[in-house]
Structures are given as C-alpha cells and as structure tokens.
N, C-alpha and C positions, 0 to 999 in steps of 0.2 A: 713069145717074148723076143725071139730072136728078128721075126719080122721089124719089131718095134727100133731094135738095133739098128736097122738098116734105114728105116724113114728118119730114124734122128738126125743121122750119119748125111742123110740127101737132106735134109733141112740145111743141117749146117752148112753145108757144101753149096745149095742153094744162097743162103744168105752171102756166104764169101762172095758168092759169082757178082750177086748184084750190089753189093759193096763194093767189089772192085770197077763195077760200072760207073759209079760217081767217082771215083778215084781216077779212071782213065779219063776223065774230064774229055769227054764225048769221043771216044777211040784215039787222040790223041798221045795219050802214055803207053808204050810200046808193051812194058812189063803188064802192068793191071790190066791192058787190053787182051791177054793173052791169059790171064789169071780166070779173065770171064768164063770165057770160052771151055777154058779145063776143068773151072769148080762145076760149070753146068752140065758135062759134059759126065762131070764123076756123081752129081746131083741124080742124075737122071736113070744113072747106072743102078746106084742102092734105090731109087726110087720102084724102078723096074722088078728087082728084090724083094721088096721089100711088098710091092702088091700081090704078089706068088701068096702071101702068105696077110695080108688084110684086105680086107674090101674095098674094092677099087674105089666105091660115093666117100667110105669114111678116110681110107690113106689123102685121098685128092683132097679135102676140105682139111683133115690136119696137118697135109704138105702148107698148103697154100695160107690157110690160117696161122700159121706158128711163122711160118717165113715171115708173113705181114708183122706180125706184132715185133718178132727179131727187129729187122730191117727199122719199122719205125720206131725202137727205142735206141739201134746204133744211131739213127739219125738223130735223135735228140738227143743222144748223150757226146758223140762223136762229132758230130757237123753241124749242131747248135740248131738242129731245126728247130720249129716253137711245139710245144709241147701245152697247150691249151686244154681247160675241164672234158668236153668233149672228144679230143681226141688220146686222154687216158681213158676214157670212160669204155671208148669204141675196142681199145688194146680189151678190156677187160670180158668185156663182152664177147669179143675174139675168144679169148682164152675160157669164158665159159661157155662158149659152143662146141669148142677142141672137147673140155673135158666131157662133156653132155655126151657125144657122139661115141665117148671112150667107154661110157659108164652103160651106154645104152643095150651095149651086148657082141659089140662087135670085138673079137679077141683073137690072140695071131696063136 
C-alpha cells in the first residue's frame, strides 16, 4: 500500500511539473519555469520510491497513464482545450488499462 502512496504522490507531482510547463508559456515565466523543474524533480524522487516496492512494467504504465489522462482533463477543464467523443473515450480507456494492470496481480 504504501508503495501506492508514493506513485500517487510522483503522479501529482508529475502533472504539476507539466502544468506548470504551459504556464511558463515556453520557459519565459521565471516562477512556473522553476515550478517544472522542482515538481519533476520531487516526481521522480516518489517515483523512484515507489518502484522499490511495485513493478517497474506496471508503476511505469500507471505513472505515465494516469499523468496522461490528469494533464488532459486540466487541459480541458483549465485551458479550454476541446474535449471531443474520442478523446473522452481514449481518457477512459486509459483509465481501464491503469485499473486492468492493477487488478491483474501486481501488489505493493
């Protein structure tokens, strides 16, 4: 469980980093260009954590997978990206591969 703790934890951290990437509007904003840098930085740290204690194939696919679906729902809720049948459908699908992977046997 406590593994799980810590890939939440670099999720989040992840999604800050690259949230703050659109925000420094291409490394031009001093603060959010520094916000990257740290949230990835503490991202990679629970990540690192966090695989001591899951499977490196499943942690990587539900790092990378949950970040994705994060990331594209702030952007359509937050920066007005379009939000189109297809690309809830892909979120979803996302998210029932995350759980597949969870369910399949791999436990911290």
């Amino acid at each position: 469980m406590q593994g799980w703790l810590y890939m939440i934890a670099s999720i989040l951290f992840e999604v800050a980093g690259t949230t703050s990437m659109k925000l420094s509007e291409g490394l031009t904003r001093l603060y959010p260009t520094l916000a990257i840098f740290v949230c990835y930085g503490i991202s990679f740290a629970f990540f690192a954590v966090a695989v001591k204690r899951i499977e490196l194939s499943t942690a990587y696919a539900v790092w990378s997978g949950l970040g994705a679906a994060l990331i594209t729902l702030i952007g359509i809720l937050y920066f007005k990206d379009s939000a189109g049948v297809l690309k809830i459908a892909s979120i979803v699908l996302i998210v029932i591969g995350v759980v597949g992977l969870n369910v399949s046997g791999s436990h911290a």
